[in-house]
C-alpha positions as CSV (number, residue, x, y, z in Angstrom):
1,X,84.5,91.2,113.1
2,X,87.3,93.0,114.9
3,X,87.7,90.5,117.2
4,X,89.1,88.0,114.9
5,X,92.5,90.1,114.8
6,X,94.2,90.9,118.0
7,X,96.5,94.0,117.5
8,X,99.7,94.3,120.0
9,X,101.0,97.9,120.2
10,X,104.7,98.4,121.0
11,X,104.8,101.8,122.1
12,X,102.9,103.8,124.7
13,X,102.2,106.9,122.5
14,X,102.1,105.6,118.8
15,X,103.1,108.2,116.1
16,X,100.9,110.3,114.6
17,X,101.8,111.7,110.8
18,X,100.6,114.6,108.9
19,X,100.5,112.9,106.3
20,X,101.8,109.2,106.3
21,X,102.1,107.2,103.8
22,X,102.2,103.3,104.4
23,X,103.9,100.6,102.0
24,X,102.4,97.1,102.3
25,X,104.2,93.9,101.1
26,X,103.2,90.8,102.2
27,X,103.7,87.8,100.6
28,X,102.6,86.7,97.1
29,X,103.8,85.6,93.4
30,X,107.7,86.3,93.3
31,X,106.9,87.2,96.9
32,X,108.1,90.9,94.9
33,X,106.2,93.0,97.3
34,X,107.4,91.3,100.6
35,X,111.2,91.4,99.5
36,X,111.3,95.7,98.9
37,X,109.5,95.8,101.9
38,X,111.6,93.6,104.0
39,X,114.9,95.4,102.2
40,X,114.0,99.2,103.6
41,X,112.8,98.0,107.2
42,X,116.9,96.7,106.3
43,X,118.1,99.6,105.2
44,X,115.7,102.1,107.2
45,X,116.4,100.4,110.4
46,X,112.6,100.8,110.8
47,X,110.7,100.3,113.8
48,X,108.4,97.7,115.1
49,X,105.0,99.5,116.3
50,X,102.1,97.1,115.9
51,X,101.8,93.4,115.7
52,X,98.8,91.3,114.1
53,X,97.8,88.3,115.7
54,X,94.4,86.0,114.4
55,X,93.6,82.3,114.9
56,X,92.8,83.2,110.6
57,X,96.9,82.9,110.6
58,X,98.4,79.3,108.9
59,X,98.4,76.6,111.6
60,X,101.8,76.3,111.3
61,X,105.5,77.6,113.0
62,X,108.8,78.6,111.7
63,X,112.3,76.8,113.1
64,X,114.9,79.7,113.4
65,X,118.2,79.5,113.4
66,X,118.6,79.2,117.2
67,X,116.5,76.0,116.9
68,X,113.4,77.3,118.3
69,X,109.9,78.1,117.2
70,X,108.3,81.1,116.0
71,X,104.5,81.5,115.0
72,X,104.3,83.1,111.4
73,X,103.9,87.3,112.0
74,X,102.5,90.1,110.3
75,X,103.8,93.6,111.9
76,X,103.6,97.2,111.1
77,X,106.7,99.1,111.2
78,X,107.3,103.2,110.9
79,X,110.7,105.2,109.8
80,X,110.5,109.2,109.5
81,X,111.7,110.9,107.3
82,X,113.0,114.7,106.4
83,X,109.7,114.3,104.2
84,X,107.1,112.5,105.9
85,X,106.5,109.6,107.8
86,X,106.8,106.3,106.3
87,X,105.0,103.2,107.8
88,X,105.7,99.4,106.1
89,X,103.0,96.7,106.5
90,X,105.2,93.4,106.6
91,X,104.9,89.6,107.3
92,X,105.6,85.9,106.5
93,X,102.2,85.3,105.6
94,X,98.8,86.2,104.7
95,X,95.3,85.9,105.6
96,X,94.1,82.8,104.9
97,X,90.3,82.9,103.9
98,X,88.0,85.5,102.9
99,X,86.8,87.1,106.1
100,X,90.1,87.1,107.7
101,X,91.7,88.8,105.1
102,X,88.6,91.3,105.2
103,X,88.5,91.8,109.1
104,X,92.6,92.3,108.7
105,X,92.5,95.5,105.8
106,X,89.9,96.9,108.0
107,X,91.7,96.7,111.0
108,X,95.1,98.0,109.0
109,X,92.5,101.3,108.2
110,X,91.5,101.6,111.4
111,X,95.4,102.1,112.0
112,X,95.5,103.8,109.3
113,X,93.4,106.4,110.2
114,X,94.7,106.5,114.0
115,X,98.2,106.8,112.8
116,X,97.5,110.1,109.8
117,X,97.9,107.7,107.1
118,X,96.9,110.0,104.0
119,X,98.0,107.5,101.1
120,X,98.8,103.7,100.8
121,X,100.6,101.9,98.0
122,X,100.3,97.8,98.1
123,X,103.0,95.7,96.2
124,X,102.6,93.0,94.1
125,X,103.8,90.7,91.2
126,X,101.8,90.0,87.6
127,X,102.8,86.2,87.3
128,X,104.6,85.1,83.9
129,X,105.3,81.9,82.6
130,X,109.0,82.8,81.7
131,X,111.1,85.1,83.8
132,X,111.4,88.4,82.2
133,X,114.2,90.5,81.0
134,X,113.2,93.9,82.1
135,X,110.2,93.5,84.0
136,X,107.6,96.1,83.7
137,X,105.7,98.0,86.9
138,X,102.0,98.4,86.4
139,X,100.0,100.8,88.3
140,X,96.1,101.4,89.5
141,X,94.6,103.0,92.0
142,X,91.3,104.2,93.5
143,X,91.4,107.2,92.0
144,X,92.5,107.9,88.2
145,X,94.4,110.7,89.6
146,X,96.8,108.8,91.6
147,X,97.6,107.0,88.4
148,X,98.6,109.8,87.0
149,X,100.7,110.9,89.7
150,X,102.7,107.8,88.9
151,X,103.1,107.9,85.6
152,X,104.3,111.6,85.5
153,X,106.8,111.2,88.2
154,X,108.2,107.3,87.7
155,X,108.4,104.6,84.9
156,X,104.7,102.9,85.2
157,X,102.2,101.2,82.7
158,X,99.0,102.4,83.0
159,X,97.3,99.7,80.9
160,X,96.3,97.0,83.2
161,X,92.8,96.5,82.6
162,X,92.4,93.4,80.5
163,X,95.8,92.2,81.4
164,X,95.0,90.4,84.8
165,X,91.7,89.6,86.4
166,X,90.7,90.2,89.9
167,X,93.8,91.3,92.5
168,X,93.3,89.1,95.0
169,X,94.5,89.0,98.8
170,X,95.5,92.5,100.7
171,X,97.4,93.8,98.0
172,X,94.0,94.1,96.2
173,X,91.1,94.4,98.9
174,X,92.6,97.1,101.0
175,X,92.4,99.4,97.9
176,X,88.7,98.6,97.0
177,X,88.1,98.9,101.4
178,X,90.2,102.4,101.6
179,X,88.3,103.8,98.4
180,X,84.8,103.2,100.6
181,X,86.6,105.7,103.3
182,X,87.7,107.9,100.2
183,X,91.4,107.2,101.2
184,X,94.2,107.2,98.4
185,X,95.6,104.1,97.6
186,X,97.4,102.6,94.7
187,X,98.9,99.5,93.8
188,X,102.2,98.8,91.8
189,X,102.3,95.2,90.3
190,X,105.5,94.4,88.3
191,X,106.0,91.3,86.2
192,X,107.6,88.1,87.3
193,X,108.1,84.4,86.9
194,X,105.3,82.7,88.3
195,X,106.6,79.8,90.0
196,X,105.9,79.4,93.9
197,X,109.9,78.5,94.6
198,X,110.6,82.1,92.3
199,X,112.2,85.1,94.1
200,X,111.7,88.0,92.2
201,X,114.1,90.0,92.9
202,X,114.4,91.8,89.8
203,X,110.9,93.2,89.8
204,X,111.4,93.9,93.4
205,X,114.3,96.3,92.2
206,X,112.0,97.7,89.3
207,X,109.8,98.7,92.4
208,X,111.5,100.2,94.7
209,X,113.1,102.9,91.5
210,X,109.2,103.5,91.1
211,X,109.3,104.1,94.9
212,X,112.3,106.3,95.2
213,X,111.1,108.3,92.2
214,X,107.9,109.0,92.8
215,X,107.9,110.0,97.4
216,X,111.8,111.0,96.7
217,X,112.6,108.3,99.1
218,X,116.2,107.7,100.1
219,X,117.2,104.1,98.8
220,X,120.5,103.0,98.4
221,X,120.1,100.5,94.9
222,X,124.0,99.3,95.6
223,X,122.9,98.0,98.7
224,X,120.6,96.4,97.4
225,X,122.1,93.1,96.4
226,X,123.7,92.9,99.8
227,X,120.3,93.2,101.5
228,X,118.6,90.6,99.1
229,X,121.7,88.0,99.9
230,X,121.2,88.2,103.4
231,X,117.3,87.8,103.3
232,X,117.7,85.2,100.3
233,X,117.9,82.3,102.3
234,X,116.0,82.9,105.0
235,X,112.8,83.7,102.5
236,X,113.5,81.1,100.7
237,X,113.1,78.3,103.5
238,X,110.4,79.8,104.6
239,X,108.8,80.0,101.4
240,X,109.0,76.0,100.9
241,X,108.1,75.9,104.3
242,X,104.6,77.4,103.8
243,X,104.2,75.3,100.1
244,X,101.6,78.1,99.6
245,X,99.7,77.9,103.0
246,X,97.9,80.8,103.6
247,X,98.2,82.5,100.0
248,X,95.0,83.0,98.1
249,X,93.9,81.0,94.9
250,X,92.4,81.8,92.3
251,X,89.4,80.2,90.5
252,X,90.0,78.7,86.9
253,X,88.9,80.9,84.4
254,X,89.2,84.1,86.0
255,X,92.7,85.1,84.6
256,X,94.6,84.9,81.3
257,X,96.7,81.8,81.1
258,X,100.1,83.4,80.0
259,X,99.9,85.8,82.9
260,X,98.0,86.0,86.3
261,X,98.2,88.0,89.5
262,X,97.8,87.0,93.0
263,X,98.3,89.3,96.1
């Protein structure tokens, strides 16, 4: 199984937390989770430790703005902090079948575990058919514990069962994987509009507050619009580039129509 994902290591002697905590966002519905991730490697000036590589990855390449190709990445990235250590699981795309996308979260745990990861927190969007006003973050986890840790210390709803069906994609399976090695992991879905051309930038701001407040993370909200402007486009092309290739679907019936989730 490992030898579906090939992992690249950029530095001799990788770091090795106390207790790190890594943020995934990879792309999904309002592509919510990918955008605060991609804004604090911005704003962070994180570096590039790991990168993923699979034959499981869409058969397809970018055109950048030099005019030359680039295969479609997923790469780990770590900043630290006065607090802890901070790593940020990021990419253009996801997994695109089942075993892929289970061979990858295991291989991100192994890392995990290599690295003193302690806690991980996925990001992800509840799909709408309307774009909300205020969107609303929504929180489980593989512990009820962790749930509360949220709640007391950020603005997050608690009462998601019901609300979607099955999280699907690595926002979702990493939790259920990690809770097997009795890691702590949570994930934060916040509403959005539903449509695959949406950017949800709105609920990506709704997450990062959650963020800040509850690891006392050092964000800078005002620079926020400048970061999204300048990543805008560029997600954007890319987005109607990959007309949904490698995201996961889900299976009729399985979710509410007025609202669904997708990792």
């Amino acid at each position: 199984m490992d030898a579906e994902w090939i992992v690249t290591k950029l530095l001799k002697n990788g770091p090795m937390a106390k207790a790190g905590l890594l943020i995934v966002g990879l792309p999904g519905i309002g592509n919510v989770g990918k955008i605060a991730v991609d804004v604090l490697i911005e704003e962070w000036n994180a570096k590039k430790i790991c990168t993923f590589f699979s034959y499981s990855l869409p058969h397809s390449v970018f055109v950048n703005e030099k005019n030359l190709v680039e295969l479609p990445s997923i790469d780990l990235y770590h900043k630290k902090t006065d607090k802890q250590d901070i790593f940020l699981l990021a990419g253009d795309v996801q997994p695109i079948d089942e075993r892929s996308c289970y061979s990858f979260c295991e291989k991100v745990l192994d890392l995990c575990k290599e690295y003193g990861i302690r806690e991980i927190v996925t990001l992800g969007g509840i799909g709408l058919q309307t774009i909300p006003k205020k969107p609303r973050v929504f929180c489980t986890a593989t512990v009820k514990d962790l749930v509360q840790e949220y709640k007391k210390k950020s603005q997050v709803q608690e009462s998601l069962y019901g609300l979607v069906g099955p999280i699907i994609g690595v926002s979702g399976l990493i939790l259920g994987l990690a809770k097997q090695r009795n890691m702590k992991a949570a994930t934060l879905l916040v509403e959005t509009f539903g449509h695959p051309m949406y950017l949800g930038v709105k609920g990506s701001k709704e997450v990062l507050l959650v963020l800040r407040q509850r690891f006392k993370l050092k964000i800078d909200m005002q620079r926020f619009d400048k970061e999204i402007a300048e990543l805008e486009s560029e997600l954007l092309k890319k987005t109607k580039e990959m007309g949904g290739i490698g995201k996961p679907t889900r299976k009729t019936g399985q979710m509410p129509e007025e609202q669904n989730y997708i990792g």
